[in-house]
C-alpha positions as CSV (number, residue, x, y, z in Angstrom):
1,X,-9.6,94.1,10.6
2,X,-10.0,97.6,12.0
3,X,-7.2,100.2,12.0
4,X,-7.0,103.8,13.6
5,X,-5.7,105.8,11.1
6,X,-5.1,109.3,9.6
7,X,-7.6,111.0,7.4
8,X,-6.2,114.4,5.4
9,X,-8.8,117.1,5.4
10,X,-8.4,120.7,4.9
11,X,-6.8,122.8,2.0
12,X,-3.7,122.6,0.3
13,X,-0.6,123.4,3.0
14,X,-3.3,123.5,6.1
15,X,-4.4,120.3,6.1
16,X,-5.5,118.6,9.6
17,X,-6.1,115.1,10.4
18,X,-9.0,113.4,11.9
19,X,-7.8,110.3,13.6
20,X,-10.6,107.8,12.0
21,X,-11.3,104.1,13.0
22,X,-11.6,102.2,9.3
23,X,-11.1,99.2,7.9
24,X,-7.4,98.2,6.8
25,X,-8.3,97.3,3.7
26,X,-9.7,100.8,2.5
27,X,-7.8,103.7,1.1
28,X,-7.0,106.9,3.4
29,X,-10.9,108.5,2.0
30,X,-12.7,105.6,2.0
31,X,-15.5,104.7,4.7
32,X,-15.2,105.6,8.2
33,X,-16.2,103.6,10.8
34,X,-16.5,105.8,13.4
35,X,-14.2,109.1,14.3
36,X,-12.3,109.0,17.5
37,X,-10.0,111.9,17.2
38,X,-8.7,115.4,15.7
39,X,-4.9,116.4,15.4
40,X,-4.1,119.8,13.9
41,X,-0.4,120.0,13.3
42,X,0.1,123.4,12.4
43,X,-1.2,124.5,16.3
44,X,-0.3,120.8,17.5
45,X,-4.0,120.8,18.9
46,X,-5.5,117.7,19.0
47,X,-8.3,116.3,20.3
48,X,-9.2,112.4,21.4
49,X,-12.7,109.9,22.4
50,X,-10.5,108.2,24.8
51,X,-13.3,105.8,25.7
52,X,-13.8,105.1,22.0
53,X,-9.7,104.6,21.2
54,X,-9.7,101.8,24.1
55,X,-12.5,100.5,23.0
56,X,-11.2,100.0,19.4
57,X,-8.1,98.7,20.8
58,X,-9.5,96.2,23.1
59,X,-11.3,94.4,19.9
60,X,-8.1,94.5,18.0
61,X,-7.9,97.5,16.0
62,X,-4.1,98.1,14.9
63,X,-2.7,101.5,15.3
64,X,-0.6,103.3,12.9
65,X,2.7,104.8,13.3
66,X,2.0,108.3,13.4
67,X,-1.6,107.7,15.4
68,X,0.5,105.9,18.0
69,X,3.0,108.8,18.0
70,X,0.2,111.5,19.0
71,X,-1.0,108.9,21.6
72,X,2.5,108.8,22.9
73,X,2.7,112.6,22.9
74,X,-0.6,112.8,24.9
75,X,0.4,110.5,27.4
76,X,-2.0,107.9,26.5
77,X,-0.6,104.1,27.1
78,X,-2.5,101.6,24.4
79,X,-0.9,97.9,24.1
């Protein structure tokens, strides 16, 4: 199973996100299978494949909590 997820880059207090498609079973670091977003939440910039999110989620993927809060907050509707 596929999940959209959160993964921490950056330094110590300025990290930003990259919104990663991976598999659920992997930790936060582990193998990505493909990037599909960026979220910055220090300028609350972000940046989204839109064609690639409703892609995921058309297979299945699961979304997370927080990934389907910045979808929310950019207006994008995923069920």
């Amino acid at each position: 199973m596929v999940k959209l997820r959160l993964k921490r880059y950056g330094r110590k207090q300025r990290m930003t996100y990259r919104i990663v498609a991976i598999d659920a079973q992997s930790r936060r670091e582990g193998k990505v299978t493909r990037e599909v977003g960026f979220y910055n939440p220090r300028k609350e910039e972000t940046q989204l494949d839109i064609s690639a999110i409703t892609a995921f989620c058309e297979s299945g993927a699961q979304l997370t909590e927080t990934v389907r809060d910045i979808l929310k907050r950019e207006n994008l509707k995923i069920t």
